[in-house]
PDB file of N, CA, C, O and CB in Angstrom:
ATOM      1  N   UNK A   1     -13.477  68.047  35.365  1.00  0.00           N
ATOM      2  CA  UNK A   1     -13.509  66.915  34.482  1.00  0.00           C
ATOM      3  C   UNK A   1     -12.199  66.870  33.694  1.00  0.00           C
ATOM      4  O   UNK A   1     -11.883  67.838  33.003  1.00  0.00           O
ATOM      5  CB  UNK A   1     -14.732  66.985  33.542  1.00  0.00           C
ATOM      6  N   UNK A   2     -11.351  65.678  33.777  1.00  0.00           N
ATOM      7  CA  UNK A   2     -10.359  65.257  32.794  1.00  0.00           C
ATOM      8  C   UNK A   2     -10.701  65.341  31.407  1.00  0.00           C
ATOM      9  O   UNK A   2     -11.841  65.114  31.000  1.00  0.00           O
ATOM     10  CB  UNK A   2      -9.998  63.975  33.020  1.00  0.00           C
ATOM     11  N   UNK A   3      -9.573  65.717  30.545  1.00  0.00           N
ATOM     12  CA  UNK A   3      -9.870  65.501  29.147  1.00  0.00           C
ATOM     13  C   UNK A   3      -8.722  64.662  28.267  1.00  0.00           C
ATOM     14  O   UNK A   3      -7.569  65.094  28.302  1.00  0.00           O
ATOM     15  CB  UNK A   3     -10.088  66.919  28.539  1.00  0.00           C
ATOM     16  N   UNK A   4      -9.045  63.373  27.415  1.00  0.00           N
ATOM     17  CA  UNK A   4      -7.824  63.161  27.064  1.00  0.00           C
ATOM     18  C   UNK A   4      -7.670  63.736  26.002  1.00  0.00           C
ATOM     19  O   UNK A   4      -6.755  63.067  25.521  1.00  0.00           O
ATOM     20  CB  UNK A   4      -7.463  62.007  27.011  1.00  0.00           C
ATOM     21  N   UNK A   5      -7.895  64.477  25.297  1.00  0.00           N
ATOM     22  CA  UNK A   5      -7.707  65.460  25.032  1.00  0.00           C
ATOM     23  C   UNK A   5      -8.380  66.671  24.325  1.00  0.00           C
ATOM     24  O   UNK A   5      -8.825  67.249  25.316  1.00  0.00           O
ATOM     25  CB  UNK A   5      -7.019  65.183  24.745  1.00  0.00           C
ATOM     26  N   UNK A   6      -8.804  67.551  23.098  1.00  0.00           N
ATOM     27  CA  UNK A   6      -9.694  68.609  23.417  1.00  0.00           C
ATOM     28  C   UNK A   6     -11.502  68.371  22.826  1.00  0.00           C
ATOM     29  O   UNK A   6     -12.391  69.222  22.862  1.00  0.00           O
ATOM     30  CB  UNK A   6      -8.902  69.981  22.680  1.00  0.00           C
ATOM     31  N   UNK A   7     -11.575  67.288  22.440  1.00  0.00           N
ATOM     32  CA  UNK A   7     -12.946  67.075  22.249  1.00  0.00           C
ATOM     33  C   UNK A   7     -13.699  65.627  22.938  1.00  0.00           C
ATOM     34  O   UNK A   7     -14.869  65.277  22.787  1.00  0.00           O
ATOM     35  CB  UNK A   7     -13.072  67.103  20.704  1.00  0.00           C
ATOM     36  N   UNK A   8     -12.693  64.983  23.673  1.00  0.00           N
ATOM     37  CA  UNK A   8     -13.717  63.650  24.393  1.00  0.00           C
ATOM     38  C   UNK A   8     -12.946  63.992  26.028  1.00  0.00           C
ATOM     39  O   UNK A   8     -11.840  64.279  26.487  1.00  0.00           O
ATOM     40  CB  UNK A   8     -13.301  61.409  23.523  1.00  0.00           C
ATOM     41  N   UNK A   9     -14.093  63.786  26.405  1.00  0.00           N
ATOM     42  CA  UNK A   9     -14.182  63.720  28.159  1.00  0.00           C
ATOM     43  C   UNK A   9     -14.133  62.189  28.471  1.00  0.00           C
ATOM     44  O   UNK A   9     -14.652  61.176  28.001  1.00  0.00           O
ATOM     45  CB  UNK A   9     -15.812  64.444  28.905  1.00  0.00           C
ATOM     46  N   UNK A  10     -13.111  62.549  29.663  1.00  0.00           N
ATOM     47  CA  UNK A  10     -12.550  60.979  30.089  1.00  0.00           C
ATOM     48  C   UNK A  10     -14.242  60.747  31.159  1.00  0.00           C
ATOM     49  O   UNK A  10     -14.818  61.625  31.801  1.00  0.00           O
ATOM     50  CB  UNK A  10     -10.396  60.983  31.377  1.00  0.00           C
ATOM     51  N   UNK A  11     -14.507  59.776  31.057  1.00  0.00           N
ATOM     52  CA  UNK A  11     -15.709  59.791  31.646  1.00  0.00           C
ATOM     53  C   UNK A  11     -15.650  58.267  32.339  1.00  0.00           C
ATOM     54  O   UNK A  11     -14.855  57.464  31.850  1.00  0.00           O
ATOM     55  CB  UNK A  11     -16.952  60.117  30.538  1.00  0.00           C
ATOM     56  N   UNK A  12     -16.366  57.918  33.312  1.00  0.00           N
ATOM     57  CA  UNK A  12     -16.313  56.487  33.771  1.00  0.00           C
ATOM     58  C   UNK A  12     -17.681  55.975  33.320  1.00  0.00           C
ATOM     59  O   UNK A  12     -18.502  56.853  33.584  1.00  0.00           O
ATOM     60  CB  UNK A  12     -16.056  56.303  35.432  1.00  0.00           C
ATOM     61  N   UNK A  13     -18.194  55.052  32.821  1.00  0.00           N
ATOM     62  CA  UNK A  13     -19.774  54.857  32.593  1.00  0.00           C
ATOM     63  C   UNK A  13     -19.852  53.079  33.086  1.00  0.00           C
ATOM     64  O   UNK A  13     -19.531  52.143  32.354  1.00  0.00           O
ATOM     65  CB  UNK A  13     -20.338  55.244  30.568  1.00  0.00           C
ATOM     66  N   UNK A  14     -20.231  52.997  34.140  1.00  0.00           N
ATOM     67  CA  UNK A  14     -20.636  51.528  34.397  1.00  0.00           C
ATOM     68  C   UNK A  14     -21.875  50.712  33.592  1.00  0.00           C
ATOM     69  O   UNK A  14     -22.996  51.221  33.604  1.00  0.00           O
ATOM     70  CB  UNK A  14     -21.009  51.511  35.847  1.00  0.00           C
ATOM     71  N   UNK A  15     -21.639  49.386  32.865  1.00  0.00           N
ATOM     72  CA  UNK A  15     -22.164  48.634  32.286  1.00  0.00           C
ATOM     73  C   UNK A  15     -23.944  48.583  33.425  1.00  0.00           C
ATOM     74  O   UNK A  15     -24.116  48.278  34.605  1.00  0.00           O
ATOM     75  CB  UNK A  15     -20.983  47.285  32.106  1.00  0.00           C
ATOM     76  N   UNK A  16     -24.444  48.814  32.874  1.00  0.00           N
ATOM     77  CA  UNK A  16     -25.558  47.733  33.497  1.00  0.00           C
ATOM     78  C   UNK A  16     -25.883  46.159  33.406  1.00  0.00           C
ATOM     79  O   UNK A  16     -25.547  45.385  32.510  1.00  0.00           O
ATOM     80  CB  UNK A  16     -26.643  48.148  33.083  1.00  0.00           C
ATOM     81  N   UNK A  17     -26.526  45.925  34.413  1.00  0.00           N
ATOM     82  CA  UNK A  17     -26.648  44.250  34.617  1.00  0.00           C
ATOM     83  C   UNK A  17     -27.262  43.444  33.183  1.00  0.00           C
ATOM     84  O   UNK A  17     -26.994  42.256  33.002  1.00  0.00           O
ATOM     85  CB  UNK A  17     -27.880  43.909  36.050  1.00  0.00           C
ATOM     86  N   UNK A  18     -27.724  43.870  32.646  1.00  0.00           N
ATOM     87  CA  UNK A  18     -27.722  43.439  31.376  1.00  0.00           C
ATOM     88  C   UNK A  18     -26.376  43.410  30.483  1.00  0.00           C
ATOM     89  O   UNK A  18     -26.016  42.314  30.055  1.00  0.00           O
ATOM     90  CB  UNK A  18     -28.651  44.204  30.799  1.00  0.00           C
ATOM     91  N   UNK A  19     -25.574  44.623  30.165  1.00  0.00           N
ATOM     92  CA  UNK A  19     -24.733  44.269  29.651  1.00  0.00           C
ATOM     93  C   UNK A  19     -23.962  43.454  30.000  1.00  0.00           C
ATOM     94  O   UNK A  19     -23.585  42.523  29.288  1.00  0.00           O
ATOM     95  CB  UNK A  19     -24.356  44.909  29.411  1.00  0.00           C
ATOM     96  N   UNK A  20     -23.628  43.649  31.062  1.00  0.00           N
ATOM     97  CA  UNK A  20     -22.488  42.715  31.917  1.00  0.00           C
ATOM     98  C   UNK A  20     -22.638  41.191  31.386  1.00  0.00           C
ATOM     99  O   UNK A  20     -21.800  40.537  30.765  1.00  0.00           O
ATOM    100  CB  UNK A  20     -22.808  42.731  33.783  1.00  0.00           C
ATOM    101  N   UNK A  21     -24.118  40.752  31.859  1.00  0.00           N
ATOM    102  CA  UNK A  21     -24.345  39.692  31.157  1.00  0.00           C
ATOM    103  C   UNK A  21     -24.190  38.977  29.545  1.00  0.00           C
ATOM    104  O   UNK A  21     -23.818  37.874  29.143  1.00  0.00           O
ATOM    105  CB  UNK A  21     -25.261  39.754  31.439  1.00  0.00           C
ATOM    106  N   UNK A  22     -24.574  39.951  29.031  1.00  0.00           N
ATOM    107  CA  UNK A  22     -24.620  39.883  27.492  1.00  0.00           C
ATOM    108  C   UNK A  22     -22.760  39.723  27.155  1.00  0.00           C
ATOM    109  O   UNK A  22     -22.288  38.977  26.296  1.00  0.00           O
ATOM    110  CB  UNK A  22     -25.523  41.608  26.721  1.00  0.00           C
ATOM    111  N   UNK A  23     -22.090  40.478  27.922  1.00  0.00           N
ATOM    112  CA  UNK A  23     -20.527  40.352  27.386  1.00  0.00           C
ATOM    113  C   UNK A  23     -20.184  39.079  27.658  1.00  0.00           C
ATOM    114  O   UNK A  23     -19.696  38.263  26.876  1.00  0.00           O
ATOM    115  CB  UNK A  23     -19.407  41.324  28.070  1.00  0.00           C
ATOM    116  N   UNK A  24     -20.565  38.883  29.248  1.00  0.00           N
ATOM    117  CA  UNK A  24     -19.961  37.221  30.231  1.00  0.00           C
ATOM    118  C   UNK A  24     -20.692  36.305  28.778  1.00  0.00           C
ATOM    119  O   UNK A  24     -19.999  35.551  28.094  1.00  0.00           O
ATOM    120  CB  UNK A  24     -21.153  36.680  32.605  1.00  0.00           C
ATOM    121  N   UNK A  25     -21.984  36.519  28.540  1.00  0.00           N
ATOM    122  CA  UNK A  25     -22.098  35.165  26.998  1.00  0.00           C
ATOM    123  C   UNK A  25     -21.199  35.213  25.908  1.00  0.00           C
ATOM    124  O   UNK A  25     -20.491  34.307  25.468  1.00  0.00           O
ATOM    125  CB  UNK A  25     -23.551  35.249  26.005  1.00  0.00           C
ATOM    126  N   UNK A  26     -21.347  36.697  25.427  1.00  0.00           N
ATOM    127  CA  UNK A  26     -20.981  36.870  24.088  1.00  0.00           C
ATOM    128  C   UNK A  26     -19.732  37.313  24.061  1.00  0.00           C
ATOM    129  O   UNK A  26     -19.039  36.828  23.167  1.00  0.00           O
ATOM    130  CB  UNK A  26     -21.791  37.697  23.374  1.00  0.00           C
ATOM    131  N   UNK A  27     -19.110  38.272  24.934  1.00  0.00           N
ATOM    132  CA  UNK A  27     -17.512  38.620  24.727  1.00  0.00           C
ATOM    133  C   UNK A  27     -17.620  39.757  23.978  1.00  0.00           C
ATOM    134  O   UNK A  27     -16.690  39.880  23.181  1.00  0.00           O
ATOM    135  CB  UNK A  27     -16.530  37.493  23.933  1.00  0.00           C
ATOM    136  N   UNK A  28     -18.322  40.509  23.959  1.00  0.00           N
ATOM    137  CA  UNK A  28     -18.115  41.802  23.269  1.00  0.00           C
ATOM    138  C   UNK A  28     -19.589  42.087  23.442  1.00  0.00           C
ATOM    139  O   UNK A  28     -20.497  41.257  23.467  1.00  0.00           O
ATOM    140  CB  UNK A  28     -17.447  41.811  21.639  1.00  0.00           C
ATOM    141  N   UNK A  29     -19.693  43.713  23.585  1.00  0.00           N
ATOM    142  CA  UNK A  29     -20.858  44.866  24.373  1.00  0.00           C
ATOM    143  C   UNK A  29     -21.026  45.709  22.566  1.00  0.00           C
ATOM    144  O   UNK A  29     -20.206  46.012  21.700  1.00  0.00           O
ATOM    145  CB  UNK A  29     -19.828  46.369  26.257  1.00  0.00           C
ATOM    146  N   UNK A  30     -22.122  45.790  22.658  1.00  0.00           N
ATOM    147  CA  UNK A  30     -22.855  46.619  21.000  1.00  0.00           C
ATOM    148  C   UNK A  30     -23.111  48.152  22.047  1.00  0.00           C
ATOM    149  O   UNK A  30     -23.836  48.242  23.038  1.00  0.00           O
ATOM    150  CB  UNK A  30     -25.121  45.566  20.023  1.00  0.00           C
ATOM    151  N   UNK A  31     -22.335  49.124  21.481  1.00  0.00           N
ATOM    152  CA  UNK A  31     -22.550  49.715  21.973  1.00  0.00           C
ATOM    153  C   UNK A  31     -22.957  51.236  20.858  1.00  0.00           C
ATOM    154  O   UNK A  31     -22.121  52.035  20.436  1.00  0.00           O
ATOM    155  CB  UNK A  31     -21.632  49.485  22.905  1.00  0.00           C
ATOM    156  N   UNK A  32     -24.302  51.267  20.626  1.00  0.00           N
ATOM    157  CA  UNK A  32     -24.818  52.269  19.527  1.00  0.00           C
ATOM    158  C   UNK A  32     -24.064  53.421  19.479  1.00  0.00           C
ATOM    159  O   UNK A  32     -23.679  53.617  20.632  1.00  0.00           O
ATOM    160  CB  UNK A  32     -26.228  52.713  19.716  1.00  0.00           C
ATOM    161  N   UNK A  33     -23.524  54.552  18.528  1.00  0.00           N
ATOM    162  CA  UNK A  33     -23.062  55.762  18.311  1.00  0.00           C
ATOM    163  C   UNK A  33     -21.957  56.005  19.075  1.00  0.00           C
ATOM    164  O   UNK A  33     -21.735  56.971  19.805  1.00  0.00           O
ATOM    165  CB  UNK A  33     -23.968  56.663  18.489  1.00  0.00           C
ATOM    166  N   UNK A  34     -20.758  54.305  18.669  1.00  0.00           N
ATOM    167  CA  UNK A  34     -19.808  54.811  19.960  1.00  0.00           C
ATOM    168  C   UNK A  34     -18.399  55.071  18.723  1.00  0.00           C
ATOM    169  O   UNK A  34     -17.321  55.558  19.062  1.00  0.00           O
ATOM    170  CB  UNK A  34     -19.469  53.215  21.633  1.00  0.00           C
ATOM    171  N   UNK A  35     -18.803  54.527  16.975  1.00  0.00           N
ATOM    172  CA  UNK A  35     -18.219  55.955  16.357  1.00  0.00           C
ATOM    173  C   UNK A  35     -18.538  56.217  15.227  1.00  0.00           C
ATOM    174  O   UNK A  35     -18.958  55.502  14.318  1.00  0.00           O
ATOM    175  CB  UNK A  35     -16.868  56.126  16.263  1.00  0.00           C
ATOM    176  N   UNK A  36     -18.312  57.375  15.297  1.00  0.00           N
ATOM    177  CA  UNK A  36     -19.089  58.374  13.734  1.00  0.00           C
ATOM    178  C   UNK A  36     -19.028  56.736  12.763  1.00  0.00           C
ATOM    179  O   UNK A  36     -18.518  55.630  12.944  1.00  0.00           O
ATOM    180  CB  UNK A  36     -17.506  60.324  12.665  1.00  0.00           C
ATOM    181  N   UNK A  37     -19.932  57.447  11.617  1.00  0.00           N
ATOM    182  CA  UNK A  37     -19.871  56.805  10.346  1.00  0.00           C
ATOM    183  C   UNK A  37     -18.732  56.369   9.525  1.00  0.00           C
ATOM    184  O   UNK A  37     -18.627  55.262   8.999  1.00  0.00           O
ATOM    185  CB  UNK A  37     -20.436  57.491   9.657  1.00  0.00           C
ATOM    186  N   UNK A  38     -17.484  57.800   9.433  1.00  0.00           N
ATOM    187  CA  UNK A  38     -16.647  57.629   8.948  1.00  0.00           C
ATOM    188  C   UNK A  38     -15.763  56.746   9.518  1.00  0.00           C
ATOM    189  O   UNK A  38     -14.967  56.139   8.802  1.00  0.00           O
ATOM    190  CB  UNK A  38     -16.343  58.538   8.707  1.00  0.00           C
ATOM    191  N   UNK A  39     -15.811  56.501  11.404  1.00  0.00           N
ATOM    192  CA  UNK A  39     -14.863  55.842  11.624  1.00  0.00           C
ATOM    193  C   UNK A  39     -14.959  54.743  11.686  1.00  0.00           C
ATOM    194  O   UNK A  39     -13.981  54.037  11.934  1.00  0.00           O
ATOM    195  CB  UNK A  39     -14.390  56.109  12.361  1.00  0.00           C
ATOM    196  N   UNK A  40     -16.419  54.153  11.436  1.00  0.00           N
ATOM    197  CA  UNK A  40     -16.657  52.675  11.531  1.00  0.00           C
ATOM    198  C   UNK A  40     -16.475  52.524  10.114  1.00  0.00           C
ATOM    199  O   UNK A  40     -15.499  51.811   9.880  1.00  0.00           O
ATOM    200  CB  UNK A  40     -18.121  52.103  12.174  1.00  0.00           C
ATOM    201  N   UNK A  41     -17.071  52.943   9.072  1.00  0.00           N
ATOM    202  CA  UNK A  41     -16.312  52.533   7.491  1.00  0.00           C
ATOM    203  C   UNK A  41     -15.037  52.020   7.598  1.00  0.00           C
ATOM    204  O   UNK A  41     -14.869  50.815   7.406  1.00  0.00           O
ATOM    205  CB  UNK A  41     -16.072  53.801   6.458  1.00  0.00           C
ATOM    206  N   UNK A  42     -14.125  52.729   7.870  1.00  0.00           N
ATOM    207  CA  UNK A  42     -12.646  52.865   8.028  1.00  0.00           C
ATOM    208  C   UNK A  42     -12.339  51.564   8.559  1.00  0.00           C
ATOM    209  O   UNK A  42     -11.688  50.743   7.913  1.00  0.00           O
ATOM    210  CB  UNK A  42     -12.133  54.076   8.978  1.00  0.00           C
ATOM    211  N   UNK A  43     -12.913  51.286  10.040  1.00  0.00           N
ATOM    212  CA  UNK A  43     -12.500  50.309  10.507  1.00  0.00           C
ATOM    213  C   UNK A  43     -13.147  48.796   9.899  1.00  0.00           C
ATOM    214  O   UNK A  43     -12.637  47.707  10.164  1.00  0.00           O
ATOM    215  CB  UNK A  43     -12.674  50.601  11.833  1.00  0.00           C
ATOM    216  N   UNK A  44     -14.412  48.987   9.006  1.00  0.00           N
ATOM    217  CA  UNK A  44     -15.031  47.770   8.066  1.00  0.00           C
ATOM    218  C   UNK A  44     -14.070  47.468   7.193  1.00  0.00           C
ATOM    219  O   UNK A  44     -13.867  46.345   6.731  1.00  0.00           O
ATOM    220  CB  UNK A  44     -16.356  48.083   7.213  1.00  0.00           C
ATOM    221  N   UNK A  45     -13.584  48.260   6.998  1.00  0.00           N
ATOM    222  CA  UNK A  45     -12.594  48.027   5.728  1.00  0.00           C
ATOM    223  C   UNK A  45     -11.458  47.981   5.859  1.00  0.00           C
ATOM    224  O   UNK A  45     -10.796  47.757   4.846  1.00  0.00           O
ATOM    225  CB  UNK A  45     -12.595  48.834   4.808  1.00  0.00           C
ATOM    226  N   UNK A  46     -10.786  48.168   7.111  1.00  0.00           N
ATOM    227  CA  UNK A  46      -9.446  47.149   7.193  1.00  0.00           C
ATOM    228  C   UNK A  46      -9.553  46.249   7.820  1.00  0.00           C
ATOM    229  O   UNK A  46      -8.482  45.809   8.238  1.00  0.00           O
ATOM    230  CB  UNK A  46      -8.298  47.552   7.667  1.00  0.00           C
ATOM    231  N   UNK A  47     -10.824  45.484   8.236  1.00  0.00           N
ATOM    232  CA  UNK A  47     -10.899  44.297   8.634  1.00  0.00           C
ATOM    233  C   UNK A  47     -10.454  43.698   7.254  1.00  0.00           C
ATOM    234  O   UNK A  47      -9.361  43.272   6.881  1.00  0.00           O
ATOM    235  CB  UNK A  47     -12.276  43.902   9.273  1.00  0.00           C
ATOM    236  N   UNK A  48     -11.745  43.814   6.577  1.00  0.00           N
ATOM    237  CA  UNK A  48     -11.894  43.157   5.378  1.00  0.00           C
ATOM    238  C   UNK A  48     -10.554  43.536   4.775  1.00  0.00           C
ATOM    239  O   UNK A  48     -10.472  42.697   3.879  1.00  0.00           O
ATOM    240  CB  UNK A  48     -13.200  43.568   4.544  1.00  0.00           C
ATOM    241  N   UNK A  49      -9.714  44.097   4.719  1.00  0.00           N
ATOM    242  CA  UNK A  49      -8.244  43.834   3.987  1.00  0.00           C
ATOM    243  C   UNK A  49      -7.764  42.628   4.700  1.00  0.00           C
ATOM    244  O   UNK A  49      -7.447  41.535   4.231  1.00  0.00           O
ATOM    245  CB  UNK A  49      -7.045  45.153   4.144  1.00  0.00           C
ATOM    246  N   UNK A  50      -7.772  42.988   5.766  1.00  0.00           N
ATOM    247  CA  UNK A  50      -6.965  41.758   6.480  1.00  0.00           C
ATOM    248  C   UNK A  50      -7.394  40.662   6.515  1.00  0.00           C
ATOM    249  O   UNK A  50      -6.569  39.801   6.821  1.00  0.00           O
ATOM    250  CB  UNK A  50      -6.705  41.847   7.689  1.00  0.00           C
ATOM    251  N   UNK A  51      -8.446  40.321   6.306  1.00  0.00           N
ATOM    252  CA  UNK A  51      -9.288  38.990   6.106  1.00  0.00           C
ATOM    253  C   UNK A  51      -8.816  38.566   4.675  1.00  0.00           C
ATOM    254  O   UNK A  51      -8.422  37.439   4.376  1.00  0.00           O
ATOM    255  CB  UNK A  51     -11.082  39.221   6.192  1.00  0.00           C
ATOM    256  N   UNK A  52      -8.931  39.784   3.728  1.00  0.00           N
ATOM    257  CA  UNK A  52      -9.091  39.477   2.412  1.00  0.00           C
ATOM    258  C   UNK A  52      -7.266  38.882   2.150  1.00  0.00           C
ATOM    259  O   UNK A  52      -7.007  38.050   1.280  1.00  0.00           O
ATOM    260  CB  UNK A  52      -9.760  41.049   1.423  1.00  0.00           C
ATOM    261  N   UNK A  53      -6.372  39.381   2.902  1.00  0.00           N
ATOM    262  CA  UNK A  53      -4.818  39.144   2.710  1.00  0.00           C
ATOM    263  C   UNK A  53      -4.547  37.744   3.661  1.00  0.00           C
ATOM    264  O   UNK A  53      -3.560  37.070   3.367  1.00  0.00           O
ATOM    265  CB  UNK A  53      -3.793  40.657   3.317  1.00  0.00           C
ATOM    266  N   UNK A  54      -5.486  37.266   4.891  1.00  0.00           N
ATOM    267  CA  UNK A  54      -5.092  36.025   5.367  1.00  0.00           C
ATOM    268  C   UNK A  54      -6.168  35.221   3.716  1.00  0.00           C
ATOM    269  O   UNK A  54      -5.534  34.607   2.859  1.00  0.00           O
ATOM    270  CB  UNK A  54      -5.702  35.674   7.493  1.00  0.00           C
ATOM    271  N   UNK A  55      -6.651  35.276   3.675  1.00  0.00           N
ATOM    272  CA  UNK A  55      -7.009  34.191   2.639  1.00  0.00           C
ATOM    273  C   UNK A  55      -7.014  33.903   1.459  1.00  0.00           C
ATOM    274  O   UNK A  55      -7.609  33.038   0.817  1.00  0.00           O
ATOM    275  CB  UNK A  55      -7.781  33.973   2.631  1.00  0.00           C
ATOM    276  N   UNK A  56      -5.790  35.259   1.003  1.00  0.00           N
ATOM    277  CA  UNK A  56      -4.995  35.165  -0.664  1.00  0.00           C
ATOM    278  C   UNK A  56      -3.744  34.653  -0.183  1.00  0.00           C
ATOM    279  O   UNK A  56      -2.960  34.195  -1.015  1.00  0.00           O
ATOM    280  CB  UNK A  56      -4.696  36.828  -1.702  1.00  0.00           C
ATOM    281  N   UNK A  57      -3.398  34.661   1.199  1.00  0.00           N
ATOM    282  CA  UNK A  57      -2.128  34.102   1.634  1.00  0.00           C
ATOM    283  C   UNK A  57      -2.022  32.341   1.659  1.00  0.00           C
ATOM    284  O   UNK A  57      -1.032  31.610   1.645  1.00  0.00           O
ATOM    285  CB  UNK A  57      -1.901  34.728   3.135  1.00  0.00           C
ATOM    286  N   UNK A  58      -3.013  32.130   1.688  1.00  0.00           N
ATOM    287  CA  UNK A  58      -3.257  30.176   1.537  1.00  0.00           C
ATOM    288  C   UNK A  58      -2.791  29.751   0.465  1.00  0.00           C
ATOM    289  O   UNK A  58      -2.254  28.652   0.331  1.00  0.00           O
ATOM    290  CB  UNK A  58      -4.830  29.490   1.439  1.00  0.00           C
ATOM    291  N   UNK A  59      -2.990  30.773  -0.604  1.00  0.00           N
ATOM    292  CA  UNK A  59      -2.640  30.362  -1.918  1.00  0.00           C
ATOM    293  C   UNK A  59      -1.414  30.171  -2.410  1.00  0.00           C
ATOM    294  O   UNK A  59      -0.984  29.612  -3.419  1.00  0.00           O
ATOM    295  CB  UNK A  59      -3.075  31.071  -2.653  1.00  0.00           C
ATOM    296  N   UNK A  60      -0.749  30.951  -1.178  1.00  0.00           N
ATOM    297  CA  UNK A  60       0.649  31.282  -1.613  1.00  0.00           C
ATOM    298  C   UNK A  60       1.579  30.246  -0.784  1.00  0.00           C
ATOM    299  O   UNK A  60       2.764  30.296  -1.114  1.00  0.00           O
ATOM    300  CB  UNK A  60       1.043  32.941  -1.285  1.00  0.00           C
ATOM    301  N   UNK A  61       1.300  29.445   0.091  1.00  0.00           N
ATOM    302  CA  UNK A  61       2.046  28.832   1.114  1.00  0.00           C
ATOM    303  C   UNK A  61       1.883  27.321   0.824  1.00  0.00           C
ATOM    304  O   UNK A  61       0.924  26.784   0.270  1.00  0.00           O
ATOM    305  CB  UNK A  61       1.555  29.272   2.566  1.00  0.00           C
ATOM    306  N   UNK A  62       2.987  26.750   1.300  1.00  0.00           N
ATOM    307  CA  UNK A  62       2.902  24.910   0.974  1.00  0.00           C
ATOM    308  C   UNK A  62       2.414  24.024   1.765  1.00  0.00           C
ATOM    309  O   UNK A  62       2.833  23.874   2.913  1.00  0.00           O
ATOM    310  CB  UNK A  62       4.133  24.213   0.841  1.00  0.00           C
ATOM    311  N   UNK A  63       1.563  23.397   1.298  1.00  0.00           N
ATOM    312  CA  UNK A  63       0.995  22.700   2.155  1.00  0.00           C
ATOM    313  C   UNK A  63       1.373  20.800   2.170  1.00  0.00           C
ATOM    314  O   UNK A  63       0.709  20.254   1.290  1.00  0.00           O
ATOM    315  CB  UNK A  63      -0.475  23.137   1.852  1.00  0.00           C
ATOM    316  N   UNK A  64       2.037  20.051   2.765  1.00  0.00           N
ATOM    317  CA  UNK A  64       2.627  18.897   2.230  1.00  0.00           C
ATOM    318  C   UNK A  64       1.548  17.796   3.034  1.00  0.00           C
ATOM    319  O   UNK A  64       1.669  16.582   2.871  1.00  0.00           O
ATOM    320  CB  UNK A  64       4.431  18.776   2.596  1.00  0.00           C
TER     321      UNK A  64
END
């Protein structure tokens, strides 16, 4: 088994026919415990910066 590097295994995992479907509607697969707690916080919250900086940026730009 490949490793990219010393704690996750490169692994192949094929979607089932359900997912497949669910992506072809929706464009994105929910995929439960795919990361820790800490790393989904992390990533909630620089969405929300970046959301929060495109829409203090309106304020700042001219609109004619």
């Amino acid at each position: 088994m490949e490793f990219m590097d010393e704690q996750l295994p490169l692994e192949v995992i094929m979607m089932t026919d359900a997912q497949r479907y669910l992506f072809d509607m929706m464009g994105y697969l929910h995929l439960e415990q795919a990361l820790k707690r800490t790393e989904l916080k992390a990533a909630q919250q620089a969405i929300n910066r970046y959301v929060n900086a495109a829409d203090n940026a309106d304020k700042y730009l001219e609109v004619d």
